[in-house]
Jmol script that loads the backbone (N, CA, C; Angstrom):
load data "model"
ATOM      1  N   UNK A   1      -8.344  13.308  14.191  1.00  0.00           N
ATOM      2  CA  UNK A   1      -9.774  13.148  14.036  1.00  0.00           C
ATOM      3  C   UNK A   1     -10.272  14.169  13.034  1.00  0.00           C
ATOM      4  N   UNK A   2     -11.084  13.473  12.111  1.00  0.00           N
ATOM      5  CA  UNK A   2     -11.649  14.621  11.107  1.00  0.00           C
ATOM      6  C   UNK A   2     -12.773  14.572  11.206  1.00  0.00           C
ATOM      7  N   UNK A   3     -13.067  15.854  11.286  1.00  0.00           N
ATOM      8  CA  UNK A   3     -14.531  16.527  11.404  1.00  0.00           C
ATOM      9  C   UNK A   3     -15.325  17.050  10.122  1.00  0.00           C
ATOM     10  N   UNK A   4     -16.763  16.836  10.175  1.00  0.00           N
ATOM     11  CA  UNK A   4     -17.271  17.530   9.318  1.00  0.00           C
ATOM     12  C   UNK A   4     -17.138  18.910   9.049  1.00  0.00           C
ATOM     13  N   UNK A   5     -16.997  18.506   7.927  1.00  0.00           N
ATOM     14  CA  UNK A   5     -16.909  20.605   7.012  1.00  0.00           C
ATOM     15  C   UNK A   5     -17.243  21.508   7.734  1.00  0.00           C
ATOM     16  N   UNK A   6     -16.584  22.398   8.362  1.00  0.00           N
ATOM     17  CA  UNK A   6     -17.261  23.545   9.448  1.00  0.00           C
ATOM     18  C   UNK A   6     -18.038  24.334   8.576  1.00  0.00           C
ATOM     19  N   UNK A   7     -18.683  25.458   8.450  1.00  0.00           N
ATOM     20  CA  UNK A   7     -19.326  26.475   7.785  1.00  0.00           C
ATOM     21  C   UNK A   7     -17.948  27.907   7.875  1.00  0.00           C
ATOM     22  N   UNK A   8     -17.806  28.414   6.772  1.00  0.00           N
ATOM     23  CA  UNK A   8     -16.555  28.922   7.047  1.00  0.00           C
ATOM     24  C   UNK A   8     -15.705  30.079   8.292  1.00  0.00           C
ATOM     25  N   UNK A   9     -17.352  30.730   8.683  1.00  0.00           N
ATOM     26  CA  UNK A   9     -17.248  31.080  10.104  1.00  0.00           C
ATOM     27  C   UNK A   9     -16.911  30.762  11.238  1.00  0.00           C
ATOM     28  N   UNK A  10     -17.593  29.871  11.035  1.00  0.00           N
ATOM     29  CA  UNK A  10     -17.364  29.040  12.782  1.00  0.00           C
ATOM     30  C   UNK A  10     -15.733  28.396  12.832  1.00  0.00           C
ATOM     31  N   UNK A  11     -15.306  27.686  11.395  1.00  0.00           N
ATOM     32  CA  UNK A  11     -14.060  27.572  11.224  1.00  0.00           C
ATOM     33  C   UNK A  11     -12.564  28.654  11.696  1.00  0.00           C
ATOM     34  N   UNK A  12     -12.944  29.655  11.176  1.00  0.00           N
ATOM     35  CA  UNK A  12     -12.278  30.854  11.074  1.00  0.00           C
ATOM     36  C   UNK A  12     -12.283  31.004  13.132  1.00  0.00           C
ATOM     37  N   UNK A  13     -13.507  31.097  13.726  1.00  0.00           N
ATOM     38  CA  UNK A  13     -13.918  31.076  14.775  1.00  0.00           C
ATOM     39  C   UNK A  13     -12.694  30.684  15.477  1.00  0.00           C
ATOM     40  N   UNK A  14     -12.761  28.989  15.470  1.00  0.00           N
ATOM     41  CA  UNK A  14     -12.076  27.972  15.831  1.00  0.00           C
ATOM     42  C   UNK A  14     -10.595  27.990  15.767  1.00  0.00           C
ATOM     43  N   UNK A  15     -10.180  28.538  14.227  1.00  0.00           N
ATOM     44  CA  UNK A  15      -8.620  28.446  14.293  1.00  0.00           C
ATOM     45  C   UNK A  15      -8.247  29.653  15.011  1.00  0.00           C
ATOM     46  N   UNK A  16      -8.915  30.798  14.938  1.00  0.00           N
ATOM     47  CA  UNK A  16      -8.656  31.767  16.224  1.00  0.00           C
ATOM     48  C   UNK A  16      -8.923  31.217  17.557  1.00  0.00           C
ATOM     49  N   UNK A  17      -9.630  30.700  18.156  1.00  0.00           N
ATOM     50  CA  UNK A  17      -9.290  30.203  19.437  1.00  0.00           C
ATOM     51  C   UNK A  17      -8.034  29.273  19.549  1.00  0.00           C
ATOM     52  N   UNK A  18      -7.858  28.072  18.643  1.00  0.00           N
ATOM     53  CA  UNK A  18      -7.011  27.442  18.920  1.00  0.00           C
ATOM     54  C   UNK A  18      -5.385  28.546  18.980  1.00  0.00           C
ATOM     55  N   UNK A  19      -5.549  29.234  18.068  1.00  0.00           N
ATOM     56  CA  UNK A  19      -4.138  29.691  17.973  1.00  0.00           C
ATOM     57  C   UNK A  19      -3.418  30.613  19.350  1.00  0.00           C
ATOM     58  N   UNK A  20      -4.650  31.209  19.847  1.00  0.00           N
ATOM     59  CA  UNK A  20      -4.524  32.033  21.188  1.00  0.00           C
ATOM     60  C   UNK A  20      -3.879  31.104  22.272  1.00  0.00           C
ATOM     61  N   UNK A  21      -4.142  29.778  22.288  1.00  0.00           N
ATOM     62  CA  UNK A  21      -3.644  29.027  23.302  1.00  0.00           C
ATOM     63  C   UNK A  21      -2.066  28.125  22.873  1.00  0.00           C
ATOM     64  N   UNK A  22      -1.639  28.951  21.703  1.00  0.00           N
ATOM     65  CA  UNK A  22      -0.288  28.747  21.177  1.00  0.00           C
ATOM     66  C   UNK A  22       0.771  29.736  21.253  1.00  0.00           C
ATOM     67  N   UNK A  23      -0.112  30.802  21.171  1.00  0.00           N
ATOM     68  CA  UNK A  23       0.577  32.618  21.806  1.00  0.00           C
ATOM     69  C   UNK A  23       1.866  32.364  22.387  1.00  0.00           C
ATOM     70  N   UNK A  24       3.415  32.666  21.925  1.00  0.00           N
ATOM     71  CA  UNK A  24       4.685  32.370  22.329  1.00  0.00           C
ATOM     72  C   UNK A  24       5.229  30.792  21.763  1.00  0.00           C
ATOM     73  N   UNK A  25       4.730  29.974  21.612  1.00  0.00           N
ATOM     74  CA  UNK A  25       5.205  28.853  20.858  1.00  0.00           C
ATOM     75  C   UNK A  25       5.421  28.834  19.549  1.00  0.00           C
ATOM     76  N   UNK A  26       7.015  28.262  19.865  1.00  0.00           N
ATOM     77  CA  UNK A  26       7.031  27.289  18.456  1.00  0.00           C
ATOM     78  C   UNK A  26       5.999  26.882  17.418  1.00  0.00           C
ATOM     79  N   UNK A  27       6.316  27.263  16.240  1.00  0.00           N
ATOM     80  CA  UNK A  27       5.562  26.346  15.086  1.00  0.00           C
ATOM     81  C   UNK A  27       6.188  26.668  13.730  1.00  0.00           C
ATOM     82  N   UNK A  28       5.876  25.364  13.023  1.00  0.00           N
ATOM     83  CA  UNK A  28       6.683  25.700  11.670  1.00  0.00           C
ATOM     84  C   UNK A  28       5.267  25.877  10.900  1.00  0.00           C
ATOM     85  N   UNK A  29       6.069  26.711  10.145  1.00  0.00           N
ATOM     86  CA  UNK A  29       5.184  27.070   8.898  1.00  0.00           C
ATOM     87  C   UNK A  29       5.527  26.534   7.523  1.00  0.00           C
ATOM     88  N   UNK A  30       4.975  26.056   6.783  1.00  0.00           N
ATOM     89  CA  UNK A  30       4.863  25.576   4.897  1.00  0.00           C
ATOM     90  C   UNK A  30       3.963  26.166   4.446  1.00  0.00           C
ATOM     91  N   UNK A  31       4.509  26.751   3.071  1.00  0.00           N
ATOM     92  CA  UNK A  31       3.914  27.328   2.031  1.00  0.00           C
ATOM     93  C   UNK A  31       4.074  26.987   0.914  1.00  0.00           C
ATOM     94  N   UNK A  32       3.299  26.726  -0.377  1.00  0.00           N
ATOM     95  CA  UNK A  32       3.720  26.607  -1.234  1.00  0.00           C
ATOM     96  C   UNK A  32       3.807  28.193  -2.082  1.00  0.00           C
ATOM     97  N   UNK A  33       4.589  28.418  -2.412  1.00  0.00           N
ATOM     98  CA  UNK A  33       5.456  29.395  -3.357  1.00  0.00           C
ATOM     99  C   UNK A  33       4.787  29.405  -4.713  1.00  0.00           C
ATOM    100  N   UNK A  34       5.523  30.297  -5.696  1.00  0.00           N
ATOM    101  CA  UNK A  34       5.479  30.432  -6.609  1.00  0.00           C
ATOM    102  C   UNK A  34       5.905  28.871  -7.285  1.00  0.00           C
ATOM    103  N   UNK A  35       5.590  28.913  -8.563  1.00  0.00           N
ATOM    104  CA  UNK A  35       6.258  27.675  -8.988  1.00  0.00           C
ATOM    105  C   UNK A  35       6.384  26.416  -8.455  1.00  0.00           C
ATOM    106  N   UNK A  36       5.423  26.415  -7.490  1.00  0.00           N
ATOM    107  CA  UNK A  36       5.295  24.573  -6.826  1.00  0.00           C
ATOM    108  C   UNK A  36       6.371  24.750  -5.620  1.00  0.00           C
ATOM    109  N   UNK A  37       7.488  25.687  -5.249  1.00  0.00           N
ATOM    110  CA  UNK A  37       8.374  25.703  -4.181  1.00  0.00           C
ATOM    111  C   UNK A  37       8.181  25.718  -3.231  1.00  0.00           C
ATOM    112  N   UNK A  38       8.246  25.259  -2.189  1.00  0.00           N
ATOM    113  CA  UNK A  38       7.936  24.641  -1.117  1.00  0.00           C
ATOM    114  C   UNK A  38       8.877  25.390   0.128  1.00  0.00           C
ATOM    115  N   UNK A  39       8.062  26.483   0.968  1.00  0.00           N
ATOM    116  CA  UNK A  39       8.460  27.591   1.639  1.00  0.00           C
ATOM    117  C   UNK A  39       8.190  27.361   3.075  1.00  0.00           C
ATOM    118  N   UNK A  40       9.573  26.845   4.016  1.00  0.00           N
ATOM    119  CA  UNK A  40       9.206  26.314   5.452  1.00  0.00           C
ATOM    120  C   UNK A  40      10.163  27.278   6.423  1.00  0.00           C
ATOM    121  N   UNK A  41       9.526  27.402   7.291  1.00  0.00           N
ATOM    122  CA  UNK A  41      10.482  28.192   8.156  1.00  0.00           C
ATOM    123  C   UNK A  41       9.732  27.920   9.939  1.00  0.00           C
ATOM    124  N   UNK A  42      10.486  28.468  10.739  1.00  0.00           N
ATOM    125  CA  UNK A  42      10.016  28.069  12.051  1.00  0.00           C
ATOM    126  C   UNK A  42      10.039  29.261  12.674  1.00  0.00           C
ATOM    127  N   UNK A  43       9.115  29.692  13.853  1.00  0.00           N
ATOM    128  CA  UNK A  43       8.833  31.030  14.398  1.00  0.00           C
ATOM    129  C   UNK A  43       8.263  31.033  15.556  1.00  0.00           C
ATOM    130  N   UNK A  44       8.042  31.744  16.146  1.00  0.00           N
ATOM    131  CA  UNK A  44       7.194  32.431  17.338  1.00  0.00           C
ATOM    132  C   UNK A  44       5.646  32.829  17.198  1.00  0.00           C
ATOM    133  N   UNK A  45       4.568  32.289  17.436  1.00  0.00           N
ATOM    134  CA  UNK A  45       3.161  32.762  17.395  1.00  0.00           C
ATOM    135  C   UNK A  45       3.641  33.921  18.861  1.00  0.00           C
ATOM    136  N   UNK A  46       3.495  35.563  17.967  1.00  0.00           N
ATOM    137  CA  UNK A  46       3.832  36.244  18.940  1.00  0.00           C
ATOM    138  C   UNK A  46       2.282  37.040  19.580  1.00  0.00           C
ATOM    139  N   UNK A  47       1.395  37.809  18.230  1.00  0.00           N
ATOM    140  CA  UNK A  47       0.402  38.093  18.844  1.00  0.00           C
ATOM    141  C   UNK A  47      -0.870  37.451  17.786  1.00  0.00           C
ATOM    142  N   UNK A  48      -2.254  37.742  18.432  1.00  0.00           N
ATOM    143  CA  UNK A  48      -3.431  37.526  17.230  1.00  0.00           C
ATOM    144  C   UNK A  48      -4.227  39.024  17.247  1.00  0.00           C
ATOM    145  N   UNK A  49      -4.412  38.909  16.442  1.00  0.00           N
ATOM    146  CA  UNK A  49      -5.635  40.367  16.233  1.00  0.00           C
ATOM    147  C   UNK A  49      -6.811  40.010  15.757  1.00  0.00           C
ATOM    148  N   UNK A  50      -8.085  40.545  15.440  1.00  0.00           N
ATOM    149  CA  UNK A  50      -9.223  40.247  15.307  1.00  0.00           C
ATOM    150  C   UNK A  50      -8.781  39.086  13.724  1.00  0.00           C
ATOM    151  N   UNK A  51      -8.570  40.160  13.056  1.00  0.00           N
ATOM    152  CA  UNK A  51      -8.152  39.607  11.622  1.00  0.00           C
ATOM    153  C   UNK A  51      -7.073  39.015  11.061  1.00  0.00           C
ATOM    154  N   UNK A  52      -5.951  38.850  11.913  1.00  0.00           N
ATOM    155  CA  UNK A  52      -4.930  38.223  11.634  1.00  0.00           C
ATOM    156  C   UNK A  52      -3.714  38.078  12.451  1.00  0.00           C
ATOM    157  N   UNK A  53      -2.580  37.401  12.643  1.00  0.00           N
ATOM    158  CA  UNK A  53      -1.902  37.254  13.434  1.00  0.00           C
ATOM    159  C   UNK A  53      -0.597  37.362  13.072  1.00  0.00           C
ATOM    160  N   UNK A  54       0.926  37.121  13.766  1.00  0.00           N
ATOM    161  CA  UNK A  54       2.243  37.752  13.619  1.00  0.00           C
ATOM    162  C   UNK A  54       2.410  36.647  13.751  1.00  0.00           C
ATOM    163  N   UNK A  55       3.898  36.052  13.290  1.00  0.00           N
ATOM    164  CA  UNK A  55       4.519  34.985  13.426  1.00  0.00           C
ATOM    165  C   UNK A  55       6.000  35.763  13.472  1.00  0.00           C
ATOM    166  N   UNK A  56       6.911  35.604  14.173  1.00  0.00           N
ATOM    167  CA  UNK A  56       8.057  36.136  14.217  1.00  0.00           C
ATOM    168  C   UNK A  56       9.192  34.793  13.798  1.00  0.00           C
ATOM    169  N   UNK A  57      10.088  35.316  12.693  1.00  0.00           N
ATOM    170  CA  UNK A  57      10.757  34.351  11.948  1.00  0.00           C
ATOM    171  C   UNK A  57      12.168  34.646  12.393  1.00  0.00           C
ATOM    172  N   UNK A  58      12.989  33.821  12.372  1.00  0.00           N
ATOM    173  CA  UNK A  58      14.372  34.090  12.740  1.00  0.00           C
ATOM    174  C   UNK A  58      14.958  33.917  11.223  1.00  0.00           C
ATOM    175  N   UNK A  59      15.491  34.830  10.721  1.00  0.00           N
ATOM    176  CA  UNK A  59      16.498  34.323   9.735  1.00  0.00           C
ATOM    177  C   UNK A  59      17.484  34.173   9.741  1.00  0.00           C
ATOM    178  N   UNK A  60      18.528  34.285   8.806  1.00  0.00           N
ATOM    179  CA  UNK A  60      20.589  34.341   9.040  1.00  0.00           C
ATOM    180  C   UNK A  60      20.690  35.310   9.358  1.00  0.00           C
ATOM    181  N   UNK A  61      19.974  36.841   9.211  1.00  0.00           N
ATOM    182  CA  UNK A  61      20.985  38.143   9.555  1.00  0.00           C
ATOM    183  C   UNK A  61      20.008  39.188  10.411  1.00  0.00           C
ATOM    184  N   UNK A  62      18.338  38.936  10.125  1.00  0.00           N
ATOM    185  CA  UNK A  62      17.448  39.453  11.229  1.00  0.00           C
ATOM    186  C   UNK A  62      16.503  38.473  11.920  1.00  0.00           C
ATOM    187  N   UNK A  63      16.132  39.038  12.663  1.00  0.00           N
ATOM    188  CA  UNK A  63      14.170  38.829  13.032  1.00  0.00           C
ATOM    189  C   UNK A  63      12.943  39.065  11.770  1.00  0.00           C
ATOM    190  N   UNK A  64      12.344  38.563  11.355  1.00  0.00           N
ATOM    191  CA  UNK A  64      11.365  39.014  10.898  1.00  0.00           C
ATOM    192  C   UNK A  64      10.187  38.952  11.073  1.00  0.00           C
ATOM    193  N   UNK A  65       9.042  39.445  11.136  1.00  0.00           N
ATOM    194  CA  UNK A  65       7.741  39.340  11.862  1.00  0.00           C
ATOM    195  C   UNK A  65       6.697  39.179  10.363  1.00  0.00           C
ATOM    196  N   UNK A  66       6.110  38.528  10.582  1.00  0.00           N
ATOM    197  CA  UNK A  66       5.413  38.193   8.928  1.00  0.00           C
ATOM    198  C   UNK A  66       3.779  37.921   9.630  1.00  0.00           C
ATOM    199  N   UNK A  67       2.894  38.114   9.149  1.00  0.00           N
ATOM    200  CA  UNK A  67       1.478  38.904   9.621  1.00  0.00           C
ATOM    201  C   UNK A  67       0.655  37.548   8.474  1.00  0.00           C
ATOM    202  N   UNK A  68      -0.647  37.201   8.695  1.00  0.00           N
ATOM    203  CA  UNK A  68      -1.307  36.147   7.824  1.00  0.00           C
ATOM    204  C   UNK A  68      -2.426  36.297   8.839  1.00  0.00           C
ATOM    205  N   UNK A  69      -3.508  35.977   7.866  1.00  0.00           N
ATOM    206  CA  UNK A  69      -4.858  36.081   8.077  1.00  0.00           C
ATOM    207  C   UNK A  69      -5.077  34.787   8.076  1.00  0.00           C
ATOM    208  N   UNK A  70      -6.175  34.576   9.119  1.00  0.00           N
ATOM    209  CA  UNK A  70      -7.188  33.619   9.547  1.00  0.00           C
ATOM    210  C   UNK A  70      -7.466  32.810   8.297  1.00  0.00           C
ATOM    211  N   UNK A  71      -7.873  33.656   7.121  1.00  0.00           N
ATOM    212  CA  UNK A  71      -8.343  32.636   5.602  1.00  0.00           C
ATOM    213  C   UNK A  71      -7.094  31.570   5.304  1.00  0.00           C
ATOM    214  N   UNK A  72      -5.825  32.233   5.712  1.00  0.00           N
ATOM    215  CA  UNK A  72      -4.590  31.396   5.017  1.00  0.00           C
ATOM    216  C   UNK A  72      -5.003  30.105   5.710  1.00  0.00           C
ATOM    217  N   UNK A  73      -5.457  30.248   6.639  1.00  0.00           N
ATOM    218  CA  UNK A  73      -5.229  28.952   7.593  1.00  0.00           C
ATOM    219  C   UNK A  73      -6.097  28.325   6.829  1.00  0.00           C
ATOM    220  N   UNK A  74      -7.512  28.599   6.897  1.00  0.00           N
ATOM    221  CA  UNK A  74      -8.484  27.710   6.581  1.00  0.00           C
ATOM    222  C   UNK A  74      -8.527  27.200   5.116  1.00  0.00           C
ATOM    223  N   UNK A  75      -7.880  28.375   4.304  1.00  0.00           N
ATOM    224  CA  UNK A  75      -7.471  28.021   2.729  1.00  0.00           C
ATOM    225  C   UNK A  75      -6.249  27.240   2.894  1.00  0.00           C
ATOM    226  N   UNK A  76      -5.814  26.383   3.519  1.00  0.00           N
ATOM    227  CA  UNK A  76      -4.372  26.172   3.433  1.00  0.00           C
ATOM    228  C   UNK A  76      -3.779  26.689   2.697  1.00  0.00           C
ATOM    229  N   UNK A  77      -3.620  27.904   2.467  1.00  0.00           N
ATOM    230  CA  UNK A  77      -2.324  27.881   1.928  1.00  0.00           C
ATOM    231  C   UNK A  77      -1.244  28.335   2.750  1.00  0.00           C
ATOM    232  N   UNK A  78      -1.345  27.963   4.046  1.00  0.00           N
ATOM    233  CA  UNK A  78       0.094  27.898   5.106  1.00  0.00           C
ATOM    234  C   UNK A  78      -0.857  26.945   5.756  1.00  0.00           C
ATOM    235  N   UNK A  79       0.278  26.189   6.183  1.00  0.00           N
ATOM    236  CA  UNK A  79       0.479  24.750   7.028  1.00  0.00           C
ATOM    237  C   UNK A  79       1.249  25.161   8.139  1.00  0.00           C
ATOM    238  N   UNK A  80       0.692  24.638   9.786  1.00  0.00           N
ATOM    239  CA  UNK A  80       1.295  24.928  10.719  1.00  0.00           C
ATOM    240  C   UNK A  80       1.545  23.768  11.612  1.00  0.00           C
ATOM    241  N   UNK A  81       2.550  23.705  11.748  1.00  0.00           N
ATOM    242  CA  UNK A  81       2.980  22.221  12.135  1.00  0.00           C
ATOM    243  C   UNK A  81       3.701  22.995  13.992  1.00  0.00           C
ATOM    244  N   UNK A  82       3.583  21.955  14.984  1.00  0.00           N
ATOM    245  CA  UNK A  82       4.311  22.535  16.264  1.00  0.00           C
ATOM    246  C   UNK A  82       5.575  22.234  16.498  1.00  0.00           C
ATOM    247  N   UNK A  83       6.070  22.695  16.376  1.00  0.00           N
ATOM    248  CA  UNK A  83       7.782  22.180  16.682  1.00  0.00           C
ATOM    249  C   UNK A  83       7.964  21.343  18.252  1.00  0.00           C
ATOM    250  N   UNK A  84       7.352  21.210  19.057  1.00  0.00           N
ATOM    251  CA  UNK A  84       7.292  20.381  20.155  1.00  0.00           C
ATOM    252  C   UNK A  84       7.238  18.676  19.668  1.00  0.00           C
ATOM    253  N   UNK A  85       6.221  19.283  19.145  1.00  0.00           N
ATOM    254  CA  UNK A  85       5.204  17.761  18.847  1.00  0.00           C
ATOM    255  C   UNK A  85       5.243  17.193  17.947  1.00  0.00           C
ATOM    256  N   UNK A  86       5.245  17.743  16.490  1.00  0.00           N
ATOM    257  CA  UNK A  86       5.380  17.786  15.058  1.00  0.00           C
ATOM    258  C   UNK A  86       4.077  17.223  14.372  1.00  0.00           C
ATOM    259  N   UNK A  87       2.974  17.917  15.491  1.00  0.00           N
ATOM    260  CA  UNK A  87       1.553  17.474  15.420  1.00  0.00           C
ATOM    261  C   UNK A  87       1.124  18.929  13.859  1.00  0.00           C
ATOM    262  N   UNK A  88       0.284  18.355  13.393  1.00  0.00           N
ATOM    263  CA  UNK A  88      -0.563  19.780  12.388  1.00  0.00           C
ATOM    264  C   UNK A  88      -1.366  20.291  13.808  1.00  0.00           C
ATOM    265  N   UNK A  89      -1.244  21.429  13.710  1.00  0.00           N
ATOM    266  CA  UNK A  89      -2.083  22.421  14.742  1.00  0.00           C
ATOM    267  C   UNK A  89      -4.067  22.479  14.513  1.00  0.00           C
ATOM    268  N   UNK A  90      -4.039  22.267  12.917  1.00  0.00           N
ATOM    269  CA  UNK A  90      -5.671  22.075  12.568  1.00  0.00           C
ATOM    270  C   UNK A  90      -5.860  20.798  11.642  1.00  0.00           C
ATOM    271  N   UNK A  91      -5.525  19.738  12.407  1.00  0.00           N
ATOM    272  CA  UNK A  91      -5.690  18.242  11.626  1.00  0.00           C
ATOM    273  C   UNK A  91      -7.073  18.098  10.876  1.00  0.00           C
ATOM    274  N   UNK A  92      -7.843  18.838  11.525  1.00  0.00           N
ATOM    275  CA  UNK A  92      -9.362  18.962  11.482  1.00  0.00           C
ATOM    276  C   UNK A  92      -9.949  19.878  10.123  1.00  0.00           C
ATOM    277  N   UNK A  93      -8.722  20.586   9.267  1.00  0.00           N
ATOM    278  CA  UNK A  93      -9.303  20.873   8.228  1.00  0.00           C
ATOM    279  C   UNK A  93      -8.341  19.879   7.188  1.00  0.00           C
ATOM    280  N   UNK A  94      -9.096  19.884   6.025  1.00  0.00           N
ATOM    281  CA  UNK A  94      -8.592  19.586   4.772  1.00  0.00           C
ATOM    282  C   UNK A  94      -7.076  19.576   4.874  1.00  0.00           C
ATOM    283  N   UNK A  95      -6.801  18.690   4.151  1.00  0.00           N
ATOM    284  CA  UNK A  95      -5.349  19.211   3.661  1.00  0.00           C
ATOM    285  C   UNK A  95      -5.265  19.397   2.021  1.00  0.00           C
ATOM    286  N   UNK A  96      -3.767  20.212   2.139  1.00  0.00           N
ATOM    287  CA  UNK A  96      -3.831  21.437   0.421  1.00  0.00           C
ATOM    288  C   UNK A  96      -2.582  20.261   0.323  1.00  0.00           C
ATOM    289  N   UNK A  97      -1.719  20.329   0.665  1.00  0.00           N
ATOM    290  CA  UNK A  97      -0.494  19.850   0.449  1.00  0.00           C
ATOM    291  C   UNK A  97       0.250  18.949   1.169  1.00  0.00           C
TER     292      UNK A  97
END
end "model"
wireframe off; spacefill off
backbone 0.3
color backbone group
């Protein structure tokens, strides 16, 4: 379901609530990269903070914990998809990519 244009507050608002009730789940992440490359990986929503939140990444040889602000979301420029479901987590904004 798509909704009218939030005002960018109340947006920002919103993808912070939604994400709190994802806290420990699965989700993949997409980015587009430098050069049009297309940057996906899958992680842990571990904590949120006022201004931004942790995603913990598994790679081949560590853990990594990688940090993104509330704007990425609403700017798409990261895409969060649920690994349960393979639902978009904010269908409700725009899509970048």
């Amino acid at each position: 379901m798509i909704v009218q244009a939030l005002p960018q507050q109340e947006a920002i608002c919103r993808i912070k609530q939604e994400l709190s009730a994802q806290i420990g789940k699965r989700i993949k992440l997409s980015a587009i990269k430098s050069r049009g490359a297309l940057w996906e990986r899958e992680g842990t929503l571990e904590e949120i903070y006022p201004n931004l939140f942790i995603v913990e990444i598994e790679e081949a040889t560590c853990l990594r914990k990688i940090s993104y602000s509330y704007a990425d979301v609403f700017t798409k420029n990261i895409k969060m998809t649920c690994c349960e479901t393979g639902e978009d987590l904010f269908p409700w904004l725009p899509d970048r990519f």
